[in-house]
N, C-alpha and C positions, 0 to 999 in steps of 0.2 A: 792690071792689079795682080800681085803676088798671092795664090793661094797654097792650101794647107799641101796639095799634092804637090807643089812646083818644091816648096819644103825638103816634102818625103823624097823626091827624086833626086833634088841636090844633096843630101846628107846619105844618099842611100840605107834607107830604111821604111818603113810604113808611114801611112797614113795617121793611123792610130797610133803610132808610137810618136807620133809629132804632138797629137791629142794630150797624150799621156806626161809629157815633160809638159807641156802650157800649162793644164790642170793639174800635176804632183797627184793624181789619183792613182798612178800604180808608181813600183820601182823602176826603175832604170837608171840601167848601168851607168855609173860618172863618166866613162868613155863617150857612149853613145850620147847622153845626155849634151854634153858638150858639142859633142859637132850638130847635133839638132840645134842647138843655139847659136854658132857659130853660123850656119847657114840659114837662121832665121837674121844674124845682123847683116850678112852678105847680101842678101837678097830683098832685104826692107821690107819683110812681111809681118802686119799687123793683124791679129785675128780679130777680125768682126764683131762689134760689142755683145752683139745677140748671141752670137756664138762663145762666143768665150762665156758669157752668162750661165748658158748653159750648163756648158762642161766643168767648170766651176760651182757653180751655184752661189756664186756672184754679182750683184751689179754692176760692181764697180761704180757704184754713187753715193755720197753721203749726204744726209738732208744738215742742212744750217738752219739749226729752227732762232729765228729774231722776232720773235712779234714786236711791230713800229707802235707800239703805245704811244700815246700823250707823256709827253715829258722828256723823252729821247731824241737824241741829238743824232740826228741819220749821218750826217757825213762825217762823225767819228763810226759810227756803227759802222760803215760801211768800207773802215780802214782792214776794220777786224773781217771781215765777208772778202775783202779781195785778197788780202792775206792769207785766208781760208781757203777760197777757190786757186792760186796758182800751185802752192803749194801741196794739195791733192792732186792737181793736175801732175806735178815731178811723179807724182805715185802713180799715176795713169789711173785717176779716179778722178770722176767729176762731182758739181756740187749739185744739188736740188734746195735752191734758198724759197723757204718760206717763213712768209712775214703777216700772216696773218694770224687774230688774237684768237687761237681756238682752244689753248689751256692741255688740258689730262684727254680730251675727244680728240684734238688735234694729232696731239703725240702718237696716240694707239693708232687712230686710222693710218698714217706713216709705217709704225712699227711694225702692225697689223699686215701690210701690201709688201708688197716683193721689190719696190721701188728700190728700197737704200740697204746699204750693208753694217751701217752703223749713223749715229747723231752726234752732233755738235751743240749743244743747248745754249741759248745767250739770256742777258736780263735775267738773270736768276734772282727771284725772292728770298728772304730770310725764312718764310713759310713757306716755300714753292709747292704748288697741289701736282707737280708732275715728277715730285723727288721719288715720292714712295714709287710711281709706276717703273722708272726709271729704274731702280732696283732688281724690278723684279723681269723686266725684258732680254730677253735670247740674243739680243744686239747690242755692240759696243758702246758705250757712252763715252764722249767730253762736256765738262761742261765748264764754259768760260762765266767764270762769277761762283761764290758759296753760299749754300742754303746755311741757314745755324746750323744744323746738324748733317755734315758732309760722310756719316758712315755709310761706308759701301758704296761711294763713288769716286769720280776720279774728276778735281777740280783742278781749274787753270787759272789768276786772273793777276795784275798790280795787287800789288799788298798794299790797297787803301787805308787802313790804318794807320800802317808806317808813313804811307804819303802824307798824313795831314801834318803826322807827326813831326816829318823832315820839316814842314811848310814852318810850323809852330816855333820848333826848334832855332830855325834862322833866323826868324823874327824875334826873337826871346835873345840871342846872340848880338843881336843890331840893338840893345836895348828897348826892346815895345814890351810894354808890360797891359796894354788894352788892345785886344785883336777881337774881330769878328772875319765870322764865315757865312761866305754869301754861296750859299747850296743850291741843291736842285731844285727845280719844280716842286709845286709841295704834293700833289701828285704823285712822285716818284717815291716820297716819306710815307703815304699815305698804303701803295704797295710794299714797304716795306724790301726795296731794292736793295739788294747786298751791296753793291757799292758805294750807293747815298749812304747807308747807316753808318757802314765802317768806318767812311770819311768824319760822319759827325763823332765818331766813338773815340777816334784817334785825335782828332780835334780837343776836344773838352778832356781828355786822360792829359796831353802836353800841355791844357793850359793848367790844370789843377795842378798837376807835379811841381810847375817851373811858380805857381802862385801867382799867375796871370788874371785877368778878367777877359773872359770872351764870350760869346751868344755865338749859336744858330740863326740866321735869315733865309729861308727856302724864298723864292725868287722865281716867278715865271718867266721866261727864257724872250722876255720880249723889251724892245728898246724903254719903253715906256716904265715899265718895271721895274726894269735896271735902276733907270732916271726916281723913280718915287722911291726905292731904298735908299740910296747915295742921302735924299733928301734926311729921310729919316734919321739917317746914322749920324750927318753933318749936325743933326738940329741939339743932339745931347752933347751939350757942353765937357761932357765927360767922355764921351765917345770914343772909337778904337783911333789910333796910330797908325796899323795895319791894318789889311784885308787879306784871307785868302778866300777865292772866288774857284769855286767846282762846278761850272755852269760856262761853258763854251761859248754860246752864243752872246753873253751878256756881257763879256770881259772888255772887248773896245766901247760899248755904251756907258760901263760903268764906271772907266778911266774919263771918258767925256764929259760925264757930270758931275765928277768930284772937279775936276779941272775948272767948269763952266760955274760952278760955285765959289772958286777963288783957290781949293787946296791945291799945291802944287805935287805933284808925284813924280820923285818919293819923298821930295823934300818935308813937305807937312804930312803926307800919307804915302804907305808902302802899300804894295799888291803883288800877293804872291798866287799866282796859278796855277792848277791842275789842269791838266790838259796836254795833245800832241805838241809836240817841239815844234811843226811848224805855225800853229796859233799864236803859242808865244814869242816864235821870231817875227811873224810877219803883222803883228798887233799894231797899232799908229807908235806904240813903246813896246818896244823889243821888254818882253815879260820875264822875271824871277821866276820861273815855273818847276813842278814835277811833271815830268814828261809821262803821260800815258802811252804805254808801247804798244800799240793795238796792232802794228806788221807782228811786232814779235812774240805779242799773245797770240796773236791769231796763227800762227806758224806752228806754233809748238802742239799748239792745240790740237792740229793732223796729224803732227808727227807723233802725238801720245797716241788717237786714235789710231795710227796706220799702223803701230807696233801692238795695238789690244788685239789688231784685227789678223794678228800673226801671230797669238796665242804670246806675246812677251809681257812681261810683267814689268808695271810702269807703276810709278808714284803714285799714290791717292790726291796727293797736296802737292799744289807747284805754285807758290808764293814768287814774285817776281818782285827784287827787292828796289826800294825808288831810287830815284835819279835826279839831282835836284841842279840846277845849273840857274848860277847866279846871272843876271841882267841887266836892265837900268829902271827895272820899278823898285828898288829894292833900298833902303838906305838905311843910316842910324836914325833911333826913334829923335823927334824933336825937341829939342829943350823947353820947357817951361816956361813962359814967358814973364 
């Protein structure tokens, strides 16, 4: 193993002055500076996490706070967490993921310890009770999702609004003048989850603009579920044309009982999705969806942090604007019989 003195001897110079370029705590010369580094890549020497900790005052680790609630769909959550971890890792930072529900106690014990260098906050509420502390912390914040009032932090997420909007927009273009949206957990409404609301906000704003009829259906994420909306919605003779559906797990159930009830899709009914591109490619019907970018939220969302953590000034707001891609749930509304 290469240490700090194999360094100092290759580059001819000290110990401490190898110290001193790792940690940027004193000056040195760009001359010297540079062959210190040069002979730090010849030689493949990596300083010691403890060590460099030190010399720094550093961990080099950033907590991913997810608390796994009820009503969360883990294996999108967990596009945005791998996203998260390799992309720190280019930065030679690792992750500390925690996922349990411990709120404003949670956060401070974290902030409070020498563990992490800065946070990543996920599942952000409309009223989130960790905003104010969040504020007022010596440590860097991201946070993936917006509280209603995002002053004085630095927020990353899809522009759910715009998404529903896109959703609404396409169906209004295909002639559907009755849509419903089949939501989250009602659980997730009930938290007051930034993402669920904005979705309903952008929803009901494009059907009133375009002079549509549409409803909310918050939807437990379970097959059975699915199957008793589908029921419901088929039963009002007046009922939607379209669907869009922001509920992940429920989307092939919900295609299966409209189906198992006689409506053909998209020929009698359309279904437009929110969600990752590969749910909606790899659905029983390749899905009309808005892609949720959780690599590419989850990416930027280090890179805002790895630049707060280098004193550079980054965006408060990073709206990432939708992506809508057409597929074979999708058609013109059907004629009147």
């Amino acid at each position: 193993m290469v240490k700090i003195t194999d360094v100092a001897r290759h580059a001819g110079v000290s110990p401490s002055t190898v110290s001193y370029v790792l940690s940027g705590k004193r000056s040195i010369s760009a001359e010297t500076r540079e062959r210190v580094l040069a002979s730090i890549r010849q030689l493949g020497y990596r300083p010691h996490a403890g060590a460099r900790a030190l010399a720094s005052s550093r961990s080099n680790v950033v907590a991913l706070m997810i608390p796994l609630r009820s009503g969360i769909h883990v294996p999108v959550v967990m596009q945005f967490a791998v996203a998260a971890v390799t992309t720190a890792r280019r930065h030679d930072h690792d992750v500390l993921l925690l996922t349990q529900e411990e709120g404003v106690d949670g956060l401070r014990r974290v902030a409070d310890s020498a563990l992490v260098d800065a946070l990543i906050v996920m599942d952000v509420q409309m009223d989130d009770p960790r905003v104010p502390l969040l504020r007022t912390l010596d440590r860097p914040s991201v946070l993936i999702g917006f509280p209603a009032d995002a002053t004085g932090l630095t927020c990353i997420d899809l522009d759910f609004r715009a998404a529903a909007e896109a959703c609404v927009r396409h169906l209004a273009e295909l002639g559907h003048r009755s849509v419903a949206l089949v939501g989250s957990p009602p659980e997730v409404y009930r938290r007051r989850s930034g993402y669920a609301e904005r979705v309903a906000e952008g929803f009901h704003a494009a059907v009133a603009e375009r002079g549509m009829t549409g409803a909310l259906h918050p939807c437990e994420a379970t097959a059975d579920a699915a199957r008793a909306l589908a029921a419901r919605l088929l039963a009002d003779a007046h009922g939607p044309t379209a669907v869009v559906v922001h509920n992940e797990p429920i989307v092939d159930p919900l295609v299966r009982a409209f189906r198992a009830a006689g409506r053909r899709v998209p020929g009698d009914l359309s279904v437009v999705a929110i969600c990752p591109d590969e749910v909606a490619e790899h659905a029983e019907q390749p899905l009309t969806s808005v892609a949720v970018p959780a690599e590419e939220v989850g990416r930027q969302a280090v890179e805002l942090l790895m630049a707060k953590l280098e004193g550079d000034r980054v965006p408060a707001a990073t709206l990432v604007p939708p992506r809508l891609t057409a597929r074979a749930s999708s058609a013109p509304a059907p004629v009147p019989s």
